[in-house]
C-alpha positions in Angstrom: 17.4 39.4 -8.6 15.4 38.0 -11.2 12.2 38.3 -9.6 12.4 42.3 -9.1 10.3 44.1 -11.0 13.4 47.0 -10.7 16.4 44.7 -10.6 17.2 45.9 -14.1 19.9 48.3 -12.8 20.9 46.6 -9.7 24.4 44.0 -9.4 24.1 42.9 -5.6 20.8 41.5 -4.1 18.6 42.7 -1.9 19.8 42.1 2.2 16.8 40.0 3.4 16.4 42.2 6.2 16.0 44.8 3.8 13.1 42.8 2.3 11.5 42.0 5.9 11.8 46.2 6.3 10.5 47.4 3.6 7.5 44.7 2.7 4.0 45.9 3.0 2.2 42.8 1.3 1.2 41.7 4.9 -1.2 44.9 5.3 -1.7 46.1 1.2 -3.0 42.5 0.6 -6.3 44.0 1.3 -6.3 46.0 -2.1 -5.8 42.6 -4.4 -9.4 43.0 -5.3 -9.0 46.9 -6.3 -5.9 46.1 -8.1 -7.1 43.5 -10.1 -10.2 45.8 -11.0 -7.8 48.6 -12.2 -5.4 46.2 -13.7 -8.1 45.0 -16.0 -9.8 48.4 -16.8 -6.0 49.5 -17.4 -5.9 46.3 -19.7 -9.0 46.7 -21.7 -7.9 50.7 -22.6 -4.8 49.4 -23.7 -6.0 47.0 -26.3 -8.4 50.2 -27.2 -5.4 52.2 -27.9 -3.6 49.3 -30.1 -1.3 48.7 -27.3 -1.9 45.6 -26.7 -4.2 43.1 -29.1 -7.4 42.0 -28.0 -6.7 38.4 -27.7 -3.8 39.7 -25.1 -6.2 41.7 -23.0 -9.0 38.5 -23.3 -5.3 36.5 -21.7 -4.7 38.9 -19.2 -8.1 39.3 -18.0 -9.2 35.1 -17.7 -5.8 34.8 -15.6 -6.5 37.8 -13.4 -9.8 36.4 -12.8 -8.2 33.1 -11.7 -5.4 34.8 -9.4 -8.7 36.6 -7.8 -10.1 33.3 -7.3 -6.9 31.8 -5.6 -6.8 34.5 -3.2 -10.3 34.9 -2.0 -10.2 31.0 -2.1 -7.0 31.1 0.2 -4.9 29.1 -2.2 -2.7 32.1 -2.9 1.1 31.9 -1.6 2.4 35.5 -0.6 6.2 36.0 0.1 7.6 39.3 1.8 10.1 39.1 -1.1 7.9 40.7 -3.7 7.1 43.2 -1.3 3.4 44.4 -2.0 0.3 43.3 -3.2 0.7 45.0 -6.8 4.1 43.1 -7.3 2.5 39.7 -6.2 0.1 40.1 -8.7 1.8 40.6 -11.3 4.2 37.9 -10.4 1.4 35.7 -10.5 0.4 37.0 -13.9 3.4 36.4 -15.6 4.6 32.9 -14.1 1.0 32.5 -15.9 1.1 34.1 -19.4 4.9 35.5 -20.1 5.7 38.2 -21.9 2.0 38.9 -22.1 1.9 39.7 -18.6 4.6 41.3 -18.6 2.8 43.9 -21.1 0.3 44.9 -18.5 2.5 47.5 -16.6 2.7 49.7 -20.1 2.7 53.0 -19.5 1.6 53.3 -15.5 3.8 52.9 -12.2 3.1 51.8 -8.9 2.8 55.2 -7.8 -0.1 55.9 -9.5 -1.1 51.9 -9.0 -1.1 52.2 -5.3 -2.7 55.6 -5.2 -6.1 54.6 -7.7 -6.0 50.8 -5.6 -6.5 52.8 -2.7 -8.8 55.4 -3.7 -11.2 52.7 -4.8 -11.0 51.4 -1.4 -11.5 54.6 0.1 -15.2 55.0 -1.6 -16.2 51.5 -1.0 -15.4 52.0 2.4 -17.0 55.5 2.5 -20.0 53.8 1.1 -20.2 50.8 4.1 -19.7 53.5 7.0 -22.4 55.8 5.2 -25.0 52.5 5.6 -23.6 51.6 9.3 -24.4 55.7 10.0 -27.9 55.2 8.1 -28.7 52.1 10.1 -27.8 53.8 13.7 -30.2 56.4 12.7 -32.6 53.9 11.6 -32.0 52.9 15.6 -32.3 55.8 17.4 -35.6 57.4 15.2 -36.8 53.9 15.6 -36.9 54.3 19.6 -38.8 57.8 19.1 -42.8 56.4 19.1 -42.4 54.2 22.2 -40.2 56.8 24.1 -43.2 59.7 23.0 -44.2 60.8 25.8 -41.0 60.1 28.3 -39.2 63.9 29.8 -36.0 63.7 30.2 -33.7 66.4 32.2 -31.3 67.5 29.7 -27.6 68.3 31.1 -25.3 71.3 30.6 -21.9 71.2 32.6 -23.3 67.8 33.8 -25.9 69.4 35.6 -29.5 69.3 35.6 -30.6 72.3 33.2 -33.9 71.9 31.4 -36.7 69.4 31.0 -36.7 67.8 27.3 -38.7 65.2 25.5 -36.7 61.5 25.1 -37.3 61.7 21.2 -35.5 65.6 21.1 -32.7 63.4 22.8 -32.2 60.9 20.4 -32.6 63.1 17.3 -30.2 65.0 18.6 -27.8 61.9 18.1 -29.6 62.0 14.3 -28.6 65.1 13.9 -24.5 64.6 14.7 -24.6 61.3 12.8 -26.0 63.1 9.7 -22.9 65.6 9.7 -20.8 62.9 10.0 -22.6 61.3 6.6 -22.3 64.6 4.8 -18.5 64.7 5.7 -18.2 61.6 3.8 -20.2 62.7 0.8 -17.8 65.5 0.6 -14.9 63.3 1.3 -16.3 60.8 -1.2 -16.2 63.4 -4.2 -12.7 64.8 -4.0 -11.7 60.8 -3.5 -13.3 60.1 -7.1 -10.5 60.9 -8.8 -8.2 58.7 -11.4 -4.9 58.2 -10.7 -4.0 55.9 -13.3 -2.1 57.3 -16.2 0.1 59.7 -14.0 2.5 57.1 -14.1 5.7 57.5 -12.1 5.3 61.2 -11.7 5.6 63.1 -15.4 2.8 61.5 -17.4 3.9 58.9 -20.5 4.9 59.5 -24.1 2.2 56.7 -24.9 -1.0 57.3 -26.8 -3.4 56.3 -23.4 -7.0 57.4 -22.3 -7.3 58.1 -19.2 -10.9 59.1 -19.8 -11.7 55.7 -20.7 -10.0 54.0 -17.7 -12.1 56.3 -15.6 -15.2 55.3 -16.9 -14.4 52.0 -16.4 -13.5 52.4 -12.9 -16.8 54.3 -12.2 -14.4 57.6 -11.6 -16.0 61.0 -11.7 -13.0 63.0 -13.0 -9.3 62.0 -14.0 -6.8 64.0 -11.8 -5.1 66.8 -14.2 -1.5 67.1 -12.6 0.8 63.9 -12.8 3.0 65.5 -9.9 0.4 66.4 -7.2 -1.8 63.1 -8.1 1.4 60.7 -7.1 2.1 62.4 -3.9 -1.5 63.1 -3.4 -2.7 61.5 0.3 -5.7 64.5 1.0 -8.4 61.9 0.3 -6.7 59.3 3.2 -6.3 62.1 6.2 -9.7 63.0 5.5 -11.5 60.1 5.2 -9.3 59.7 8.7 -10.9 62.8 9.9 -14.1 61.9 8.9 -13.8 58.3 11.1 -12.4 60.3 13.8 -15.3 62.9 14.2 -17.5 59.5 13.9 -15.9 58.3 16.3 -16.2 61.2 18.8 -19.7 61.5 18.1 -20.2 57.5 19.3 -17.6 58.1 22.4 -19.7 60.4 23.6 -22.9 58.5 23.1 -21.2 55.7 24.9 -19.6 57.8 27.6 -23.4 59.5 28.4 -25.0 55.9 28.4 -22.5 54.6 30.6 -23.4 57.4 33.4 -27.2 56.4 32.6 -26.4 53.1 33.2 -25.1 53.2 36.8 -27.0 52.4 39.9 -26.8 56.5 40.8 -28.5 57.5 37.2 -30.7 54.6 36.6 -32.4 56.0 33.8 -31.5 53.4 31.3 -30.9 49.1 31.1 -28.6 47.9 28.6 -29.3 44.6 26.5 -27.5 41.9 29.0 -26.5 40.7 25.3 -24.2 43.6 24.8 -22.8 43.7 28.7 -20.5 41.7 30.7 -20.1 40.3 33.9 -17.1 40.3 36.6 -15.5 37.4 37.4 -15.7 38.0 41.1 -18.6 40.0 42.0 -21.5 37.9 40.8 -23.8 41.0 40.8 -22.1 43.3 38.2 -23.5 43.9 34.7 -20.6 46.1 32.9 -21.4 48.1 30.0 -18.0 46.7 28.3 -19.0 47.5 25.0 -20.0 51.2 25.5 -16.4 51.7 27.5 -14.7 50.1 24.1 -16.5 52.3 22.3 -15.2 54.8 23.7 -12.0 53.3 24.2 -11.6 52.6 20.4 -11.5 56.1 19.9 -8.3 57.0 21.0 -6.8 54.9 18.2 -8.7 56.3 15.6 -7.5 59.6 16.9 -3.9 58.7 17.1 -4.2 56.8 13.5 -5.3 60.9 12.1 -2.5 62.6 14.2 -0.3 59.7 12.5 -0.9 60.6 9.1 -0.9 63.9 9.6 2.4 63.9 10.9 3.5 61.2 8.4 3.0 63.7 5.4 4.2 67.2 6.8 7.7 67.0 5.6 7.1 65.4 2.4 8.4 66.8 -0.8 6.8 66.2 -4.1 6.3 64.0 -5.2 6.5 60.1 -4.3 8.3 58.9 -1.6 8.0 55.5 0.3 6.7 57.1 3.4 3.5 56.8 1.7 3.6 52.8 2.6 2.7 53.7 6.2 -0.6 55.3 5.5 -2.7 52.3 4.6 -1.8 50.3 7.8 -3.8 53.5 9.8 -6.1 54.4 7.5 -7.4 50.3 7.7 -7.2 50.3 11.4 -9.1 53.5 11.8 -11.8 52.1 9.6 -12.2 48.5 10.8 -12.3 50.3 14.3 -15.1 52.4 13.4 -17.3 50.0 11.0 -17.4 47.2 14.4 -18.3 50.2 16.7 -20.8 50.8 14.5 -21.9 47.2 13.4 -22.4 46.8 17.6 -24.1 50.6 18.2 -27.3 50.1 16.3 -28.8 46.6 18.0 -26.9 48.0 21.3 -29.1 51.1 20.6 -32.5 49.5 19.5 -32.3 46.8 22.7 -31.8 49.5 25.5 -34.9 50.5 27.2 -35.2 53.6 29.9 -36.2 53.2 32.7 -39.1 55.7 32.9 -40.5 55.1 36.4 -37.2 56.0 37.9 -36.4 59.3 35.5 -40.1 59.9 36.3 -39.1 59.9 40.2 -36.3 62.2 39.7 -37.7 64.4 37.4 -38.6 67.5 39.7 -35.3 67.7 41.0 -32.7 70.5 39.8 -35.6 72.7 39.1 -35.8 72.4 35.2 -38.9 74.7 34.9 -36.4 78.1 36.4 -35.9 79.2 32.6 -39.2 78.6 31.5 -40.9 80.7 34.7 -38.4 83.2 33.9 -39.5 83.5 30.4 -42.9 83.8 31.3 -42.2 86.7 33.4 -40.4 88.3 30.4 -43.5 87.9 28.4 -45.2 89.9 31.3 -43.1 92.7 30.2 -40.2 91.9 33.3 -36.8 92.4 31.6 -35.1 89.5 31.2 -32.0 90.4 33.3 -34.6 91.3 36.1 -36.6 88.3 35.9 -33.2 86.5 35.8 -32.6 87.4 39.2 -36.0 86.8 40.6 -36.7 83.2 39.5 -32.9 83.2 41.1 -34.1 84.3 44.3 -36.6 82.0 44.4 -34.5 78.8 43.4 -32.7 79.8 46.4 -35.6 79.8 48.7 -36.6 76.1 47.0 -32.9 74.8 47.4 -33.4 76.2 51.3 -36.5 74.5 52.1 -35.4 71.2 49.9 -38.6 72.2 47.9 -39.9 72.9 44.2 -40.2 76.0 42.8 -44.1 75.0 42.5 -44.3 74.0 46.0 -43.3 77.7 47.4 -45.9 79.6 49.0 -47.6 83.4 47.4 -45.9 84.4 50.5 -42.6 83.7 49.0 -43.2 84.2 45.9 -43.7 88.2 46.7 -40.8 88.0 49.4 -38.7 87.6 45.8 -40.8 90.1 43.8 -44.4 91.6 44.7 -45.4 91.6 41.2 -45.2 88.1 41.9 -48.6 85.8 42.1 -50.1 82.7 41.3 -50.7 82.4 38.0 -46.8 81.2 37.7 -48.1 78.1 39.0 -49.0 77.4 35.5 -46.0 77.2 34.2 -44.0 75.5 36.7 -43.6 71.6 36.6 -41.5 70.3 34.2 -43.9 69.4 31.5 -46.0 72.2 31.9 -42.4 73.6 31.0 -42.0 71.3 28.1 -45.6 72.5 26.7 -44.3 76.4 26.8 -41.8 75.8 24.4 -42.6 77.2 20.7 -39.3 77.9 19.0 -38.3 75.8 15.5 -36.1 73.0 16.6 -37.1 73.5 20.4 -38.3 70.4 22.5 -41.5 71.3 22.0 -44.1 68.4 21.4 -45.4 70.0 17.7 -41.7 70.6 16.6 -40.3 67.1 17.9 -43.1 65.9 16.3 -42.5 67.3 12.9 -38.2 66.4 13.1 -39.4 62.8 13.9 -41.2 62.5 10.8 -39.0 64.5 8.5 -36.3 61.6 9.2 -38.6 58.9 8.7 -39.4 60.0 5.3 -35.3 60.9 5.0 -34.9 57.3 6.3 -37.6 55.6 5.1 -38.7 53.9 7.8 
């Protein structure tokens, strides 16, 4: 019983099933370098304060530097015993320097331990997503000048709806992915917040700064309620919220690049570097990387729902319950940073195949909306011209034809206002040309997103 940090009160040892139940060291061993980091700013505010000396805190932090060293060197013994990462450590420190050690845990618990180890964690991870994000972007703007000039038919319930330009199609991507970086910015801010010096849950009758800690630790603010900061777990389900929207926004890239991909599309070839091959059909190149990706996504989505069930009947304000957020919030992280550590190459190595989107381009009759906007700006109201250019895509889909290939004949058979100056808008990029509207697919406004995120990039 020796070696527990809360044996004090205890008379009977712990049942070592009890220990095997309740240890968290095997996934919390991930925060040793954020623990160390507080521990030492926690150290060098305490020697400010007179709480400890200042050859103590010099002790305290050479040894924590060496038990650092011994576990990124892998020379670091951890035993389910001492249950988590914080007790280990200071184990390690005190087997090192005695009582001095033992001085370290002045005036903060592992409530409010745990809580600023893992709020460090949570920005630094923020902060490696935010550049995997940036760098997909980087991919997909980078595709823009080569793809210029390539139309692409743009989908609504999965069917053909309206011509577009390749580059409006990838920005598009741009566009989700920078929601997804703004989500963490927010996320990041409330995260910033200093635990440390909450303590168990009141506060402590010692003369601390907080202030100070915090501005050791880089924190922007130092929470203001002991109570809510111990139980606090807002910044974990939302950076969870934020991976899981990231995560949505890539399954759905994967699932539409997968369709491209087939033999029935054939608008796109993946990078044989990021496919696989069946073991009996010698001709098969699977996209198994997209179908993970969106695979992968139904963790990070059960990893949210986890937490968010995981805190719901919690009462203020710590209870151990809270162990079981870092093994989801870790998963739903290391899920998303590989997706994304694969999307960007996986991204920049694909190449459309333009003579085959080129071939199927005139079919589905993308120009219908533009001719019947034309006809509106003849002074036809729009309801009206609605059902004309429907007439007509009913003659086309009779005679297997497109809407440019009808005869005047037919044209006036579906209106006698009707005459051949719509030629000049029919044909899909004629009908990409007719579009004016900010953030349309026109060429001019494609042109001027493209380089408003290359100077937001830099690239």
């Amino acid at each position: 019983m020796a070696d527990k940090a809360w044996s004090g009160v205890f008379d009977e040892a712990t049942d070592p099933r009890v220990e095997r139940f309740t240890e968290s060291i095997s996934v919390d061993k991930r925060l040793y370098a954020q623990d160390i980091a507080g521990s030492i700013a926690h150290a060098q505010m305490l020697a400010k304060v007179g709480l400890l000396t200042t050859d103590e805190c010099r002790q305290i932090e050479s040894a924590l530097a060496e038990i650092r060293h011994a576990i990124e060197s892998g020379t670091f013994r951890f035993h389910a015993d001492l249950e988590d990462i914080h007790l280990h450590i200071e184990k390690a420190l005190t087997d090192r320097l005695g009582d001095i050690g033992r001085k370290l845990h002045t005036a903060r618990s592992r409530n409010d331990q745990v809580s600023t180890d893992l709020r460090l964690w949570v920005i630094e991870a923020i902060d490696q997503i935010d550049t995997r994000l940036a760098d997909l972007q980087k991919a997909f703007v980078g595709r823009c000048d080569a793809d210029r000039d390539v139309v692409l038919p743009a989908y609504t319930h999965l069917q053909r709806a309206q011509p577009v330009l390749a580059p409006h199609y990838w920005l598009a991507y741009c566009d989700k992915f920078n929601r997804d970086r703004g989500r963490l910015t927010d996320c990041r801010g409330r995260t910033n917040v200093l635990s440390l010096g909450a303590a168990a849950v009141a506060g402590t009758s010692l003369p601390i700064d907080r202030e100070d800690v915090a501005r050791r630790l880089n924190f922007a603010a130092v929470a203001g309620n002991s109570i809510d900061v111990s139980s606090d777990r807002d910044f974990v389900v939302e950076f969870a919220f934020c991976l899981t929207l990231v995560a949505e926004h890539l399954s759905t890239w994967a699932e539409e690049w997968i369709l491209w991909s087939t033999t029935e599309f054939n608008f796109l070839r993946l990078p044989q570097a990021f496919c696989t091959g069946s073991s009996i059909m010698p001709q098969k190149v699977n996209p198994d990387v997209l179908e993970l990706i969106r695979g992968k996504t139904a963790r990070v989505v059960g990893n949210l729902t986890s937490l968010l069930v995981l805190l719901k009947g919690l009462p203020l304000a710590y209870n151990r319950d809270l162990q079981e957020d870092k093994e989801r919030i870790f998963d739903s992280f290391d899920t998303v940073n590989a997706c994304l550590e694969l999307a960007s190459p996986l991204v920049a190595g694909a190449r459309l195949n333009v003579e085959a989107i080129r071939e199927k381009l005139d079919r589905g009759h993308l120009d219908a909306t533009t001719l019947m906007e034309f006809l509106i700006k003849r002074g036809t109201p729009q309801r009206t011209a609605h059902q004309i250019v429907g007439r007509l895509v009913r003659t086309a889909l009779e005679r297997c034809v497109r809407l440019s290939d009808l005869t005047e004949d037919e044209l006036k058979a579906a209106d006698a206002s009707l005459d051949a100056s719509i030629y000049d808008v029919l044909g899909v990029e004629k009908a990409v040309a007719a579009f004016i509207s900010y953030g349309s697919t026109a060429p001019s406004q494609v042109a001027d997103q493209l380089a408003i995120w290359k100077k937001k990039l830099s690239v």
